[in-house]
mmCIF file of the N, C-alpha and C atoms, coordinates in Angstrom:
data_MODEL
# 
_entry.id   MODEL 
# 
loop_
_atom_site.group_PDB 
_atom_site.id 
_atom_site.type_symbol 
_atom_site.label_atom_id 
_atom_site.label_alt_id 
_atom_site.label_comp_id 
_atom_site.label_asym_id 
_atom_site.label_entity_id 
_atom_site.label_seq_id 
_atom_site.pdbx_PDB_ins_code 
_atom_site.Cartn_x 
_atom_site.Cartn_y 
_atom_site.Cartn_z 
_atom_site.occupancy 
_atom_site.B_iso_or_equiv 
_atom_site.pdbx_formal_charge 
_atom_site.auth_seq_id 
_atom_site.auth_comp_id 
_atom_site.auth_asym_id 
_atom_site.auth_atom_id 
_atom_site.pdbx_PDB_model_num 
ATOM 1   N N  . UNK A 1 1  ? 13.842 23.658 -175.663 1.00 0.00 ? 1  UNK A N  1 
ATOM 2   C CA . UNK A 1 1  ? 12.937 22.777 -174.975 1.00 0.00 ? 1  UNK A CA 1 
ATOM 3   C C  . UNK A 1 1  ? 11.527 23.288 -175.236 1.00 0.00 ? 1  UNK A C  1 
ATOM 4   N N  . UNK A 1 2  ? 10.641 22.548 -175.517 1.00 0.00 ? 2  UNK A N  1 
ATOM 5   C CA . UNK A 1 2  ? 9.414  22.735 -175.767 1.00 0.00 ? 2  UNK A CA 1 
ATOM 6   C C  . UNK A 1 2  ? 8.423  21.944 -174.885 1.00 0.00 ? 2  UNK A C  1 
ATOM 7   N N  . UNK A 1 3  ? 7.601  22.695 -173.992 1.00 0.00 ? 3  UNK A N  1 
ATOM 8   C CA . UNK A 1 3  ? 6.712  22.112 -173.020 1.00 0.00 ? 3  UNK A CA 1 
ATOM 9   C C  . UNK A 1 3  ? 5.031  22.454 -173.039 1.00 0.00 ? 3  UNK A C  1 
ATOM 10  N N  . UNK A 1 4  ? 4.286  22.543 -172.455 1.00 0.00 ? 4  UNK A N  1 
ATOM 11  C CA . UNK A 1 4  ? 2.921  22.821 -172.322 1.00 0.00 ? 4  UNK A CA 1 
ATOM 12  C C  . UNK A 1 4  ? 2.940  23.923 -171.681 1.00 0.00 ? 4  UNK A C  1 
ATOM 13  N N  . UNK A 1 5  ? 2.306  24.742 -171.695 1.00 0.00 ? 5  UNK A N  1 
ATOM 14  C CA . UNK A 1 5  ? 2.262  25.818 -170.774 1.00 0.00 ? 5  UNK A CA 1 
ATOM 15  C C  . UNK A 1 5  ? 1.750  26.048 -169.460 1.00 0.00 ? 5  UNK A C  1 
ATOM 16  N N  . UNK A 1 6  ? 1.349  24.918 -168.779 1.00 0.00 ? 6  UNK A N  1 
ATOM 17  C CA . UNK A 1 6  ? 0.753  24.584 -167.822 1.00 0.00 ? 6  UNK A CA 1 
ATOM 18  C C  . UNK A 1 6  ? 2.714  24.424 -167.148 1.00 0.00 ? 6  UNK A C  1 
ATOM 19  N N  . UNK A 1 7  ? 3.665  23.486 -167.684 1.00 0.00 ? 7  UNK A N  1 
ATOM 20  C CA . UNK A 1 7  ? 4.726  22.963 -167.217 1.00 0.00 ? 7  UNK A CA 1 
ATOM 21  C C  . UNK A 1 7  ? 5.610  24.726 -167.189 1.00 0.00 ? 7  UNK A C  1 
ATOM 22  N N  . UNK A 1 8  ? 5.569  25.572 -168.247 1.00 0.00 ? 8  UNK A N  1 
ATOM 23  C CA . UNK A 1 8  ? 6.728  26.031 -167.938 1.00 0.00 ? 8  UNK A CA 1 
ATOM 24  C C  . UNK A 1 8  ? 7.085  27.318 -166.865 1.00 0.00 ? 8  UNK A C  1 
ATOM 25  N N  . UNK A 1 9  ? 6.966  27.330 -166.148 1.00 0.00 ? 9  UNK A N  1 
ATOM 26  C CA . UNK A 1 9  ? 6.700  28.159 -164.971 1.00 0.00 ? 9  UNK A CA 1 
ATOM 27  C C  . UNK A 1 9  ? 7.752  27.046 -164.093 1.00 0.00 ? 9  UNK A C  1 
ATOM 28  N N  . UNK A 1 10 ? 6.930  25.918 -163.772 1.00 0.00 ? 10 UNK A N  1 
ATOM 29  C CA . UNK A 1 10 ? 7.960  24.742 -162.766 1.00 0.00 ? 10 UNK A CA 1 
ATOM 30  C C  . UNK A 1 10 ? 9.098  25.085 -163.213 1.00 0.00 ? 10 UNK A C  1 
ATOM 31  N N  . UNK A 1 11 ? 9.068  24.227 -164.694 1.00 0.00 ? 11 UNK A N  1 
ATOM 32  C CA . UNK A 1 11 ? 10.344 23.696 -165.198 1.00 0.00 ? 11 UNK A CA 1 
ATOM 33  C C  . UNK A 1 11 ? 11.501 25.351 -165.280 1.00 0.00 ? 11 UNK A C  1 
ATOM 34  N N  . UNK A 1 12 ? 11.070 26.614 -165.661 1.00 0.00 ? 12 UNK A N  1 
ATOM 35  C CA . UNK A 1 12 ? 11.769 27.819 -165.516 1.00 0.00 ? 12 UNK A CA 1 
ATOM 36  C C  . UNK A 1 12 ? 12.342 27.723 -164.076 1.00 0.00 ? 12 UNK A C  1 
ATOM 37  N N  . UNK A 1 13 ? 11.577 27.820 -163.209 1.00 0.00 ? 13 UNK A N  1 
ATOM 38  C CA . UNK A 1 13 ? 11.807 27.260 -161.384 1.00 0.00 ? 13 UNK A CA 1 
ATOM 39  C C  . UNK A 1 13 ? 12.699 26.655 -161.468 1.00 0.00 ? 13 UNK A C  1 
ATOM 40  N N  . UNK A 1 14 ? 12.767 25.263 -161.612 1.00 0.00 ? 14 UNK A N  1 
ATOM 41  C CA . UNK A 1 14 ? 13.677 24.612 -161.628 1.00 0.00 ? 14 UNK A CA 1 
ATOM 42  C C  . UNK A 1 14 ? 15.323 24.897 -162.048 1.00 0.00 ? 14 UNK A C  1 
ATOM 43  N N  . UNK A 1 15 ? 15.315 25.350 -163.380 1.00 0.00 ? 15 UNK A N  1 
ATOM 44  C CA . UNK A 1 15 ? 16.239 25.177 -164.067 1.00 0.00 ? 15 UNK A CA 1 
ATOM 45  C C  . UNK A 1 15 ? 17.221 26.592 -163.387 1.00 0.00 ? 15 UNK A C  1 
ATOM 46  N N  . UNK A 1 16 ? 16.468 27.150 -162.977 1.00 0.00 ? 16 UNK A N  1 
ATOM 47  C CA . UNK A 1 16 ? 16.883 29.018 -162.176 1.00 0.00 ? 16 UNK A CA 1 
ATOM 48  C C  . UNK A 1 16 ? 17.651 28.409 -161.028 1.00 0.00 ? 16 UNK A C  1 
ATOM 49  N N  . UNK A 1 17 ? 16.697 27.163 -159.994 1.00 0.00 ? 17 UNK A N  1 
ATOM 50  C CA . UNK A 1 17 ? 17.366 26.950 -158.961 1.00 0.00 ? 17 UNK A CA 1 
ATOM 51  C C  . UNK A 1 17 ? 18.542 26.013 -159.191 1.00 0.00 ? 17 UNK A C  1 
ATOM 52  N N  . UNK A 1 18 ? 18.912 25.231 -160.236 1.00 0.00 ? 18 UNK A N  1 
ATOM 53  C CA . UNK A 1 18 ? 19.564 24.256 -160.318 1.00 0.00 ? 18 UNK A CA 1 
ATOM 54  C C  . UNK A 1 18 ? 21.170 24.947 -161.038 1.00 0.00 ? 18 UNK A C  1 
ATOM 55  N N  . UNK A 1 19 ? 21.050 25.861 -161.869 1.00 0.00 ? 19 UNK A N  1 
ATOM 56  C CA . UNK A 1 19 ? 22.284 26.557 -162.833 1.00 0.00 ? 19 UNK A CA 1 
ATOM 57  C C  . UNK A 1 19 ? 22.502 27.897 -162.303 1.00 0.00 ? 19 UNK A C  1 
ATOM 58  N N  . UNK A 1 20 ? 21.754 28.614 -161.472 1.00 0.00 ? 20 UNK A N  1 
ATOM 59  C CA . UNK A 1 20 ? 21.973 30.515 -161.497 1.00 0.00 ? 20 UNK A CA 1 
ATOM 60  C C  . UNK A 1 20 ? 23.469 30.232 -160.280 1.00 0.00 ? 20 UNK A C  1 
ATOM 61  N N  . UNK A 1 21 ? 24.108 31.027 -160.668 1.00 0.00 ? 21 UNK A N  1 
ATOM 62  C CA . UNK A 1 21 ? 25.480 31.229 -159.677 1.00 0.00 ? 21 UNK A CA 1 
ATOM 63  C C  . UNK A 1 21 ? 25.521 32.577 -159.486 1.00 0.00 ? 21 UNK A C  1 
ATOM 64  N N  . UNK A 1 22 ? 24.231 33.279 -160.166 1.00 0.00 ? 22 UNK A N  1 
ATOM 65  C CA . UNK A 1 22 ? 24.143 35.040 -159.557 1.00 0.00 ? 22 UNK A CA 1 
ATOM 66  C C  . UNK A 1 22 ? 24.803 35.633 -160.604 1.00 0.00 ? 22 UNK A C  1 
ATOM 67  N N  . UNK A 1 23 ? 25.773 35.224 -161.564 1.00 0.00 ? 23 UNK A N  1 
ATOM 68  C CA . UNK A 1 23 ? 26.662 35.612 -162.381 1.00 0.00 ? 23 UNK A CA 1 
ATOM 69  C C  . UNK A 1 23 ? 25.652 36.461 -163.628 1.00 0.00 ? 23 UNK A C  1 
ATOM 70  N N  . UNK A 1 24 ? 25.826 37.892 -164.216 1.00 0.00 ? 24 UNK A N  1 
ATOM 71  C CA . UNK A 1 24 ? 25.407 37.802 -165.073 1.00 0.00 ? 24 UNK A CA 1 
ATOM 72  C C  . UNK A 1 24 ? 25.912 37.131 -166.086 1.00 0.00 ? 24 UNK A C  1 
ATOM 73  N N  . UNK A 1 25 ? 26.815 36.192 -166.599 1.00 0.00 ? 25 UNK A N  1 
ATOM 74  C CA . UNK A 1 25 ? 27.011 35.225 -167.904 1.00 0.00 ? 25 UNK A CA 1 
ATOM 75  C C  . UNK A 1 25 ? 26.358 34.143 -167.626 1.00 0.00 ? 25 UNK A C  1 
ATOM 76  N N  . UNK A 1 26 ? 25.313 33.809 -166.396 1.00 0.00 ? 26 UNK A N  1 
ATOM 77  C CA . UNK A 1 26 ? 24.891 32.092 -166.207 1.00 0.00 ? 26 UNK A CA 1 
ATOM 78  C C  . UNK A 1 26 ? 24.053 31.848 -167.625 1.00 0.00 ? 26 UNK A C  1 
ATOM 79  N N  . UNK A 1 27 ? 23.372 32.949 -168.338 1.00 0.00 ? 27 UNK A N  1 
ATOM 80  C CA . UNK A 1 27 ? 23.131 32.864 -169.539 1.00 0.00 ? 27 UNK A CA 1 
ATOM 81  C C  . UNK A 1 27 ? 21.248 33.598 -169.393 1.00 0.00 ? 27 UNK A C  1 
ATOM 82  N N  . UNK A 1 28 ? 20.877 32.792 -170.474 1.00 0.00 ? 28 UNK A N  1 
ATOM 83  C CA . UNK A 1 28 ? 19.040 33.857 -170.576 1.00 0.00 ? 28 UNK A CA 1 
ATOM 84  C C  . UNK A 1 28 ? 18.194 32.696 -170.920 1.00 0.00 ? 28 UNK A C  1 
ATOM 85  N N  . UNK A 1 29 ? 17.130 32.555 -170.367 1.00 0.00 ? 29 UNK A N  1 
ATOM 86  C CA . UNK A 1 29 ? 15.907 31.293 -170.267 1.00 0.00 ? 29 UNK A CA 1 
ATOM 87  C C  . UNK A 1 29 ? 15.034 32.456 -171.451 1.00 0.00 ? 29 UNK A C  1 
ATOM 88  N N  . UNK A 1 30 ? 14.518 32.113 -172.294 1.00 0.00 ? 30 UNK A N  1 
ATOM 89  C CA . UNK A 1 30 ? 13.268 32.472 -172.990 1.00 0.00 ? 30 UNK A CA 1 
ATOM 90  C C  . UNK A 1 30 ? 12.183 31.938 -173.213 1.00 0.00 ? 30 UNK A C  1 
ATOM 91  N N  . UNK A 1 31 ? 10.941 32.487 -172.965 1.00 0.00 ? 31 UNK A N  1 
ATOM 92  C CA . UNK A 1 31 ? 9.846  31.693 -172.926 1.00 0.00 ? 31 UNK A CA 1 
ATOM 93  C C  . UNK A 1 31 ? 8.839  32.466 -173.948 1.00 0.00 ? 31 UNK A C  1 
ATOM 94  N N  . UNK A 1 32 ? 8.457  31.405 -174.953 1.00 0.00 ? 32 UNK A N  1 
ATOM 95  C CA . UNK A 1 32 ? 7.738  32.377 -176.598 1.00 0.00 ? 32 UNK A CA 1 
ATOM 96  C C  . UNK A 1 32 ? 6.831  30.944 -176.567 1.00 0.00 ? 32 UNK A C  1 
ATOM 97  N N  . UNK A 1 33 ? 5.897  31.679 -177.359 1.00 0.00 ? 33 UNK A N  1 
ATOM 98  C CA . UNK A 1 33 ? 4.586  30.303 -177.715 1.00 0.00 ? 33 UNK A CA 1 
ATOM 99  C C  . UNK A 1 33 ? 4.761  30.277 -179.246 1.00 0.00 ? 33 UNK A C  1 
ATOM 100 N N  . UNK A 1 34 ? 4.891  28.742 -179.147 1.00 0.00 ? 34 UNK A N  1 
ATOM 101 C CA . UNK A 1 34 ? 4.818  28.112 -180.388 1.00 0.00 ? 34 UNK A CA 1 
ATOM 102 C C  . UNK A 1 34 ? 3.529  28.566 -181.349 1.00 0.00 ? 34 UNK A C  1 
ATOM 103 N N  . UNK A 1 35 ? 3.329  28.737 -182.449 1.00 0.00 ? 35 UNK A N  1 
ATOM 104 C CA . UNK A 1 35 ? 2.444  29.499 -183.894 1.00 0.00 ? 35 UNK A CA 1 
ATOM 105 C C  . UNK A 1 35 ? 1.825  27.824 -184.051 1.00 0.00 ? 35 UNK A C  1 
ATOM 106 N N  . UNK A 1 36 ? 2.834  27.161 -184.651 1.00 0.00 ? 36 UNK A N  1 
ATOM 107 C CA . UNK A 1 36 ? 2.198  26.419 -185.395 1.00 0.00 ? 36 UNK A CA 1 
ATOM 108 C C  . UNK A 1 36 ? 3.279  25.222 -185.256 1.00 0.00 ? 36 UNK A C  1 
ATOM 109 N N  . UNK A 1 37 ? 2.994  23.547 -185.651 1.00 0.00 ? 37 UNK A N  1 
ATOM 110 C CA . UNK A 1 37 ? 4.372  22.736 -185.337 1.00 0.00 ? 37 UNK A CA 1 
ATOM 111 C C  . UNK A 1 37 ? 3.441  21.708 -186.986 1.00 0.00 ? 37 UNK A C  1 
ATOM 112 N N  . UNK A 1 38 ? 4.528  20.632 -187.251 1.00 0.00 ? 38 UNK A N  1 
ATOM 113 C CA . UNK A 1 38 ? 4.005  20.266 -188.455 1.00 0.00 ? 38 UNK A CA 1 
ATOM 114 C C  . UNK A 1 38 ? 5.133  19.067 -188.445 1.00 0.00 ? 38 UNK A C  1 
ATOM 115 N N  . UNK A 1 39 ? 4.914  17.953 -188.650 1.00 0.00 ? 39 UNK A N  1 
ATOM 116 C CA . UNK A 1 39 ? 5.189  16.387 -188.768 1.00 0.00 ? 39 UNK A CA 1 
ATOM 117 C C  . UNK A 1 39 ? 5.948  16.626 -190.246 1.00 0.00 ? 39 UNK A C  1 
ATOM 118 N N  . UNK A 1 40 ? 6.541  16.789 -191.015 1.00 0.00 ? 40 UNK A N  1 
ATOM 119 C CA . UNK A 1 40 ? 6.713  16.737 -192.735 1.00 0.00 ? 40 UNK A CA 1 
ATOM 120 C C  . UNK A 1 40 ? 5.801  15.060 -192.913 1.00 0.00 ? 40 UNK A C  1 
ATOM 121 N N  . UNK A 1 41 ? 7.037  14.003 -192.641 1.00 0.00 ? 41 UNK A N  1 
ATOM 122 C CA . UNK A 1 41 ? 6.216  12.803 -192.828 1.00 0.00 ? 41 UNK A CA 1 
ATOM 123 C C  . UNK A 1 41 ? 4.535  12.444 -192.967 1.00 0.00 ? 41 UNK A C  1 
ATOM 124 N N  . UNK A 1 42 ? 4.481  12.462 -191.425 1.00 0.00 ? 42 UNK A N  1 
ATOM 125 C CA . UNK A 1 42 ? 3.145  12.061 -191.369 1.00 0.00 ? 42 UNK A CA 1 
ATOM 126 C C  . UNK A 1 42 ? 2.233  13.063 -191.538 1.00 0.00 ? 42 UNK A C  1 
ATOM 127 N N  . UNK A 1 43 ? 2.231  14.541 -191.806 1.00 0.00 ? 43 UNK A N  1 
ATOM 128 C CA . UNK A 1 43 ? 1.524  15.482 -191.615 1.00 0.00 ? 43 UNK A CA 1 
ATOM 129 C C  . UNK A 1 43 ? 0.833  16.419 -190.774 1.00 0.00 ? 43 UNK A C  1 
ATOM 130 N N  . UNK A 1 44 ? 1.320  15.317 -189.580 1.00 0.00 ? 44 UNK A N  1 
ATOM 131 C CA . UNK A 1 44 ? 0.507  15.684 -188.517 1.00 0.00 ? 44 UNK A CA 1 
ATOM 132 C C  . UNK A 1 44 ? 1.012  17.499 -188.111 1.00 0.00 ? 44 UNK A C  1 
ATOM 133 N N  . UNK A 1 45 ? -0.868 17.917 -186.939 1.00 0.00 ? 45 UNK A N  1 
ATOM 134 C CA . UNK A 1 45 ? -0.261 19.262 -186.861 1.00 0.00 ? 45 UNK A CA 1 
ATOM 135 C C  . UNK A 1 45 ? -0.535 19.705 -185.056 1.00 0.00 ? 45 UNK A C  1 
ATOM 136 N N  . UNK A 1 46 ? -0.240 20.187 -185.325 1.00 0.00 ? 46 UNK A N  1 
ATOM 137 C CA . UNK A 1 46 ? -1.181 20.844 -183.471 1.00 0.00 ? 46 UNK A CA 1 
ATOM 138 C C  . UNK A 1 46 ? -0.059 20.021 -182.278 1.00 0.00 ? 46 UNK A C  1 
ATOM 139 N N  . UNK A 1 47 ? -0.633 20.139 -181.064 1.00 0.00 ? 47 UNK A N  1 
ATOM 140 C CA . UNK A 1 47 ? 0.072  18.969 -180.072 1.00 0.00 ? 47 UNK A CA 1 
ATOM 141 C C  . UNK A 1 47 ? 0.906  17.945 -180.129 1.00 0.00 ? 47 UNK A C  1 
ATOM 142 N N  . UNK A 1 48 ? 0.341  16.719 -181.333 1.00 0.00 ? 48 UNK A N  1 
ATOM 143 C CA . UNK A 1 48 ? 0.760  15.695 -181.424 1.00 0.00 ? 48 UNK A CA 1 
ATOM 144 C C  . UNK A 1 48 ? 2.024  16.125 -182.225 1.00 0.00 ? 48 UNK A C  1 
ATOM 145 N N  . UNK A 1 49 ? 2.496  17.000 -182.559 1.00 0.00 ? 49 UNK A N  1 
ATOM 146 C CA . UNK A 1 49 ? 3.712  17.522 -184.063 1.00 0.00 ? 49 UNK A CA 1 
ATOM 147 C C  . UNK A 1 49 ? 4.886  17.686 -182.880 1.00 0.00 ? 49 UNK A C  1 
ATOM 148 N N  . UNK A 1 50 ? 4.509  17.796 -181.633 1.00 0.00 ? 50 UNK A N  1 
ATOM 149 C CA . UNK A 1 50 ? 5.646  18.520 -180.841 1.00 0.00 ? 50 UNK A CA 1 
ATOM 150 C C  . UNK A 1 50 ? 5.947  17.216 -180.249 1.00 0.00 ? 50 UNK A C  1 
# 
């Protein structure tokens, strides 16, 4: 899932309160910033690519 960084804090919130059963196997959320994103087609780059 790819969001804004303003969103992923909520959406981490969320997804913690909606799936965690306390279990360590409920699994691992990772949160990394996108470098760079790129359209092949249209070329496009930046924001609009995602």
């Amino acid at each position: 899932m790819i969001v804004e960084n303003s969103l992923a804090k909520h959406i981490v919130d969320d997804v913690l309160n909606a799936t965690s059963t306390g279990s360590y196997y409920d699994g691992r959320i990772i949160v990394s910033d996108i470098a760079e994103a790129y359209v092949i087609g249209s070329k496009e780059t930046g924001d609009v690519a995602l």
